[in-house]
Structures are given as C-alpha cells and as structure tokens.
N, C-alpha and C positions, 0 to 999 in steps of 0.2 A: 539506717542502723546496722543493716547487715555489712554496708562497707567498715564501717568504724569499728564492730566487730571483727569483720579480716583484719582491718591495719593494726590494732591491738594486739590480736596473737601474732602477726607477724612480727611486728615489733618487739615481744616479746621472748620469739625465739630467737631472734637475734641478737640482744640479749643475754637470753642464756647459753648460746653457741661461740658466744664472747668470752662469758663465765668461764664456759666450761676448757680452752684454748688454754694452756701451759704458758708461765710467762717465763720468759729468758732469763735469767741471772746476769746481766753482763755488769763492766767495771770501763766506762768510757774513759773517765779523769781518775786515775789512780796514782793516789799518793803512795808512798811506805807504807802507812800504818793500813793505807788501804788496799794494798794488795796484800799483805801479813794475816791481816783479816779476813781475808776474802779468803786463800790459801787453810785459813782454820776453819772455814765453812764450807771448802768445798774438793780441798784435797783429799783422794783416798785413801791414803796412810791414818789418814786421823778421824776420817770416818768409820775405819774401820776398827781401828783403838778404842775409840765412843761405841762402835758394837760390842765390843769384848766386853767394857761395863756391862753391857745390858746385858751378855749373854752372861759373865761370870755372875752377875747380881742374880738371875734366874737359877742358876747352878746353886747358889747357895742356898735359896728357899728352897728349891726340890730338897734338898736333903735336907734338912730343919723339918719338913715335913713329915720325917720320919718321925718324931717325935709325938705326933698327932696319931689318933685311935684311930689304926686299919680298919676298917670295916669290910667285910666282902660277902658276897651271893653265889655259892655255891651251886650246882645241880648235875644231877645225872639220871641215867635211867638203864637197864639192863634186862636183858631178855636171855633166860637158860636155856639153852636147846637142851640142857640135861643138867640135871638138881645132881649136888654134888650126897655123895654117900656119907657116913658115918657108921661106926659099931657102936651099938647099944645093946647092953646083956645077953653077950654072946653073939646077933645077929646084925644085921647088914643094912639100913634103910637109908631112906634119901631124907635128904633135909633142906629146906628153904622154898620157894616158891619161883614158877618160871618169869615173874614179871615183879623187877622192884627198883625204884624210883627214893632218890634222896633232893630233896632242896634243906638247902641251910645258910645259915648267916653263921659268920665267922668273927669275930672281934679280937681283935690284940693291939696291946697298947709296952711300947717298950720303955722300961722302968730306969734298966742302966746299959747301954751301947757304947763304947768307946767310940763307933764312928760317927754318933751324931753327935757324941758328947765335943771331940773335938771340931766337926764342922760349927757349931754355939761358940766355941771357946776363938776359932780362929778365923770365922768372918766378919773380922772388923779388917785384920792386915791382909785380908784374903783382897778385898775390894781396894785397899791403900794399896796391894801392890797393881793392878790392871790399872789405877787409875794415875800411876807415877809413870806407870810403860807410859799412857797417854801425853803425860807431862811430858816425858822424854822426846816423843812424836812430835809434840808442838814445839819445844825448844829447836830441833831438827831442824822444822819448816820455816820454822822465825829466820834462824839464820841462811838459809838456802835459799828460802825466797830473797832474803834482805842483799846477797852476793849477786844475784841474779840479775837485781834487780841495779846494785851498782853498776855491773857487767853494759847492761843494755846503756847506762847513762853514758859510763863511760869510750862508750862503741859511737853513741851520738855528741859526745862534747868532740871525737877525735872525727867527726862528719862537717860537723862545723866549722870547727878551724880548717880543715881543707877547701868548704867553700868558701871561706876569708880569704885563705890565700890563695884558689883559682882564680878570686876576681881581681885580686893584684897580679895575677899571675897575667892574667889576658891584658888589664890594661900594661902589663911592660914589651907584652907581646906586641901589643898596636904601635906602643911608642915605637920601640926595635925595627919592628916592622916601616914604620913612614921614615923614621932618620935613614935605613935602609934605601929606600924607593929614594930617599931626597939625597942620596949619595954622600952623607955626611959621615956613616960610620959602614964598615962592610958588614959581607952578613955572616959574622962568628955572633953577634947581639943575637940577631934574630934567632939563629939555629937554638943557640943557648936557651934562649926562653920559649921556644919551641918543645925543644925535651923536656926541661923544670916545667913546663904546661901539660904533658902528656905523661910522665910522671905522677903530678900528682894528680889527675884525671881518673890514671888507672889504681892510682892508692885510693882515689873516693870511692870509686867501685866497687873495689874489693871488699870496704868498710861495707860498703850498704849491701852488701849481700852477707855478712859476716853479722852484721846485726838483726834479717830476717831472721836467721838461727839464732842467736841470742834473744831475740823474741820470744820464740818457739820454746826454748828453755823454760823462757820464766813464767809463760804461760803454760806448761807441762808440771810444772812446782807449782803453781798455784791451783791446778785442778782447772786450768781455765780452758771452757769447752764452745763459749761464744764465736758466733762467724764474726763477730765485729774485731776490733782491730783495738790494741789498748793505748791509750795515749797518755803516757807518763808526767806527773806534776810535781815539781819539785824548787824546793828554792835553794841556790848555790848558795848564798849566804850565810843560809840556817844550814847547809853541808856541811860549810867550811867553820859554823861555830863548835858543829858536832863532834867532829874528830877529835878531840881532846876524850879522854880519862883519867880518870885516877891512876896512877902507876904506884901509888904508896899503902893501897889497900890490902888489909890482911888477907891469907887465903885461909879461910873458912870452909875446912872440907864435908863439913853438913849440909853448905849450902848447892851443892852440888846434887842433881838426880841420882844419877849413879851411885853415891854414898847412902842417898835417901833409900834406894831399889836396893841395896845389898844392907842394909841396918833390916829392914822388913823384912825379908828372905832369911835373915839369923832369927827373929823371931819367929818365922814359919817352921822355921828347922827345929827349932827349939822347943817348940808342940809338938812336931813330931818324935821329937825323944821324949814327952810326956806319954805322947799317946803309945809307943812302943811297950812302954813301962805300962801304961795300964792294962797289956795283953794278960796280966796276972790275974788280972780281976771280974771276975763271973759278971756273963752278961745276964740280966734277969728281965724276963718277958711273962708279963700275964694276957691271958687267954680267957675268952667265952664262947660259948657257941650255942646255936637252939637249931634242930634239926629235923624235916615231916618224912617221914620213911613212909614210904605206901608201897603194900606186898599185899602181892595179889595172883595168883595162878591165869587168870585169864586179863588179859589187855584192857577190855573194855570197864569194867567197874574198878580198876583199878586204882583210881585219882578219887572212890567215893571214899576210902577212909583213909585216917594216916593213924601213925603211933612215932609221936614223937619222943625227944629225948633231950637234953641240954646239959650242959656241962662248963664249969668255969675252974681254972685252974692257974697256975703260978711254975713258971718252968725257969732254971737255973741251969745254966752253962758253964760248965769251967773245963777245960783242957790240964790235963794233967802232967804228959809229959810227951812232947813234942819235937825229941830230939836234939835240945840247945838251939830250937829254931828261933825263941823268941826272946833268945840270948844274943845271938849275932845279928838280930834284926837291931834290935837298942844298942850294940857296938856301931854298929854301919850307920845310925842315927847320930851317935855321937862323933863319928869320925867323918861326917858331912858338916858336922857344926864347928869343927876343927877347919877344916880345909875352908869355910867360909869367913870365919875369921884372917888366915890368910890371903884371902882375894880381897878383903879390906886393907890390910897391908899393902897388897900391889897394890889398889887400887890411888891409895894413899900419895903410894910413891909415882905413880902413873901421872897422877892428880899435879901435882909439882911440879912434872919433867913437863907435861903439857903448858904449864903455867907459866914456867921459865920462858921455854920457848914462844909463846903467842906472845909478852910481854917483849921480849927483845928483837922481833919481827915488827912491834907496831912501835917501837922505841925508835929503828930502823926508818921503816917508813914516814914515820913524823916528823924525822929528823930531813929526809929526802923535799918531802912536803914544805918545811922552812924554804930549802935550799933552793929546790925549781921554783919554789915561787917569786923567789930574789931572780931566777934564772928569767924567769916570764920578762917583769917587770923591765930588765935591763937589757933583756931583747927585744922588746918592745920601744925602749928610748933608741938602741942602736938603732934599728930600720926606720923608725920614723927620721933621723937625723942622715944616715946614709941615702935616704930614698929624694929629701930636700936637694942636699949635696949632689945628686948622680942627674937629677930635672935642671940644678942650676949649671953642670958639665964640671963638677969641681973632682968627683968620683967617677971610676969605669964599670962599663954593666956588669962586670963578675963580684965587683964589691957588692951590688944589690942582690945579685942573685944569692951571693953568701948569704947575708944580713937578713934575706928573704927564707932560707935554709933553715939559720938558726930560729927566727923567730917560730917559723914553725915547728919546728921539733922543740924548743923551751916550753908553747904552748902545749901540745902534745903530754909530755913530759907531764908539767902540773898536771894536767886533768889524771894522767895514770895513776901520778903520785897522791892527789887527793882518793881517790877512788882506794888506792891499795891502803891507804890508810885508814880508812873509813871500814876497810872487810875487817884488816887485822884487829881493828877493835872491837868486833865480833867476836873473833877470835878469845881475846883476852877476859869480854865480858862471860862470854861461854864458859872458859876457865875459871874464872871465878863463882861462874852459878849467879850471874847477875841478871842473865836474860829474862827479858822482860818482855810478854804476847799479848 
C-alpha cells in the first residue's frame, strides 16, 4: 500500500509539472489565411490596439463614475500648545480647548457637470473610435503579412526553377563533357556549360540565403516567436484563379477605415463644441455631511464624548465673467470642426489618387501575367524541341544553352509576374476598403 501510495503522488506531480509547462503557439503548415490569423493573434501592434479598448473602455467608466454618490471618511486631530485669544466685553481670554478631534462622512452627489455629462453623451464614438484604430491595425497586418508571405513563395518558386535547371544543366555538362573526352567536339561545349553551371549555382545560393530573410520577415509580421521553422502551404492553382478582381467596382469612400476614423472624429469634435457651449451653464452639486467633534483639554478622556453636527446643502457654480475665455474656447472648437471637414476632402481626394494608381499597377501586372505566361509555355516547347534536335546533332550546344537561358528566365518571369500580381490586388482591394481578415 505504501508503494502504490508513492507511485500515485508521484504520478501525480508529474502530471501537474506537465499542467503547469507553457505550451508553444507554433504554425507548422501554414496557409494564407493561416498565417493572417495567427498575425491577428499574435502580432503586437494589434495586441496592443486590443489593449487600448480595454484600457479606453476602463477610462470611460472611471469618469461615468463621477456621476455616482461620493462618499468619503474624513478625520483629524489637533493638539494646542496655546488656545487662541479672543475679546470679549472689553477683555482678553482664550477660547477653545488643547485637544480636538473631527471624524465625519462627507456625501456629494453631482446633479449637473458638463464633464460627465459629455463623457455619457460621447462614449459610444469614444470606443467606435479605439476600436476602428484596431480595424486599421488589422487591415495593415492582413495586407503585410499577405505580401510577405507572397515574397517568401515567390523566393521559393525562383529556387525551384534553378534546381530544374541545374539538373539540366549537369546533365549537358556530362554530355559536353564525354563528346569532349571522345574527341568529337572541343572544349568550348564543355567550358560553356561549365559557367551556365556555376552561374546558376551561385544564383541558387544567393536565392537561398535571400529567402532565410524573407522568412524572417514574415515571421516578424506575424508576431512569430517559435524556434520551429514554418512550412508554407499553398495551391498554385487556387493562386493563379485568385488574381482576378473586379476592376468595374464603384469606389465607396465610406467603405474605407480612414473615412470611417475621420466621420467619428467630426462627431467627437462636434461634442466638443457642445460641451464648450455648456461652459454657460451652472454646475450644481448637492452635499451632506454628519460630523463627531470631541474637545477636550486633556488627551486622555477625550474620545469619551463627542458633540456632533450635520448638514446637507445644494451648491451652485457659475462663473460670470472670464475674460472671453469661454468665447475663444467654442471659436477654437469650431474652427477644429472646420479643418476636419477639410481633412475629409483631402482625404476624399487622396482616396481616388490611391485608387487610380493600385488599379493600373494591378491592370499592369495582369496584363504582364497573360503575357509570360504565353512566354513560359513557348519556352518551354522551344527547349524541349532544341534539346531533341542538339541529342540527335541537328543543333549546336550554344543553341541549347540559349533555349536553356530562356526557358529559365520565362519561368522566372511568370512566377514574379503571378506574385506581383497577386500583391497589386492587395493594393486595389485596400483601396477600395474591401479587405477582408
């Protein structure tokens, strides 16, 4: 029984030393949506936008709270080394006693405040605005990781085709190489496919070190702090059906953050030349209070009596004349609500000039996209057709090495061209306020 007993608790804390062990957040097979997501769960920009709610939303109930009945506990105590004087009928005595003590409760309840009354009136767009900043954060990251993350593909489709064509490249090196040794051709073949081998050697390299940083990137946009290593998933199919948009779509300036975050911002503005304007109007605060005054000449019996007192009252505030200060306060309210409507005009016009351009950059690149893709295709019949021809001796090795050239750089080509194609619609969707997280 005593063993069974140890192996139980043993078992048990191990167990909970399991529990209690942090578990990693990693992202092995990451798609798009799932590194976008992961980025909204775990980049700092946007956790720290998600603070701001919480912290604005606490700002707002602290003052709402003003509106709730102050209560407070008062105390003191006072020791006279010398009772003050007074004249009384002619002569000179002292008044009060060496030892006196107040406890009291204090109660006020504010009736009419213009600053609480406009914190009530304006935290609904208080909170609409911290939570559009957030929206703004997330559109941000949608698109930065989503470029990132082309970036890295397209770092690895331009990895691939070089080992496609290193392996062509070696085997024309062998051929070159043995007609060489068999004395059928000299060695300009060989030298040739020697360089075009060591070439593109040192182009793979270059790639594969160029894409450890592009890694690095997208894992820096995504908030991604895993020692593992992410392995990208994706289908070129469903890529290449992606890159299409609407190019006939209205632009919808509502639909945009920025418009959303400056319409909310005129309405804040717009409380604040209310609340300017109610600087006219008397704050009114009522008041109670109950209070144990204990006086007493000597320390010691002095907590045995009190003689208290209470009082509740009604106090009224109004400023009367303030130097035109709460004149040029409501001009400067209203001349911020002016200027903000103009920042919706640039905005407007900004809106547009952006749109124009993402819209005939991804017109551009779609159009490129058709084009190398016809380029792929018939670089691809060329070499296969020239590489036949140059095995049966009908063509010379610098015809393949060309035909070997193009094919790779046509390949090349598409995959940048799909890729830029693929960002610019980013672009366009951004412009339009279409993004979607």
């Amino acid at each position: 029984m005593k063993r069974v007993f140890i192996g139980s608790g043993f078992s048990l804390l191990v167990l909970f030393t399991s529990a209690q062990k942090p578990q990693q957040d990693t992202l092995a097979n990451a798609t798009l949506e799932a590194c976008v997501q992961y980025a909204l769960k775990h980049y700092p920009l946007v956790q720290q936008a998600l603070l701001d709610e919480q912290i604005t939303d606490r700002q707002i109930k602290s003052k709402l709270a003003d509106w709730y009945p102050q209560l407070n506990l008062n105390a003191n105590y006072q020791n006279n080394f010398q009772l003050p004087s007074v004249a009384f009928n002619g002569a000179t005595v002292h008044s009060g006693t060496y030892n006196t003590s107040t406890v009291g409760l204090a109660l006020t309840q504010n009736i009419f405040t213009r600053d609480v009354l406009i914190a009530l009136k304006t935290k609904g767009d208080v909170m609409t605005n911290v939570r559009q900043q957030t929206v703004s954060d997330k559109i941000d990251v949608t698109v930065n990781v989503s470029k990132a993350f082309y970036d890295v593909l397209l770092t690895k489709k331009q990895i691939d085709v070089l080992n496609d064509d290193i392996v062509r490249l070696e085997r024309n090196y062998k051929d070159a190489y043995n007609q060489y040794r068999g004395g059928l051709v000299d060695k300009t073949d060989y030298k040739r496919a020697t360089i075009t081998l060591n070439n593109s050697k040192a182009e793979l390299r270059t790639n594969e070190e160029a894409l450890k940083a592009k890694y690095q990137v997208l894992k820096q946009l995504m908030g991604y702090t895993g020692a593992d290593s992410i392995h990208l998933v994706y289908d070129s199919a469903r890529m290449e059906s992606e890159v299409f948009v609407d190019t006939l779509q209205a632009l919808d300036y509502s639909k945009r953050i920025e418009y959303q975050q400056l319409m909310t911002q005129k309405r804040l503005q717009q409380a604040d030349v209310k609340y300017q304007k109610w600087a006219y109007i008397p704050t009114v605060t009522a008041g109670a209070g109950y209070n144990l005054n204990y006086l007493n000449s000597r320390f010691g019996p002095l907590y045995n009596d009190n003689f208290p007192n209470s009082y509740a009252g009604l106090q009224i505030a109004f400023p009367i004349f303030q130097g035109t200060k709460r004149q040029q306060n409501i001009r400067i309210a209203e001349l911020q609500l002016t200027r903000i409507d103009w920042d919706i005009i640039n905005l407007q016009t900004a809106i547009s000039t952006q749109y124009a351009q993402a819209l005939a950059v991804y017109k551009s690149n779609l159009n490129n996209y058709y084009v190398l893709r016809e380029n792929r295709d018939l670089a691809r019949d060329v070499f296969n057709t020239i590489d036949l021809q140059y095995r049966s001796g009908v063509k010379a090795y610098l015809e393949l090495i060309t035909a070997e050239t193009d094919l790779r750089t046509a390949e090349s080509n598409y995959s940048d061209a799909l890729y830029q194609a693929l960002s610019s619609k980013l672009d366009v969707q951004k412009a339009l306020g279409t993004i979607t997280y």
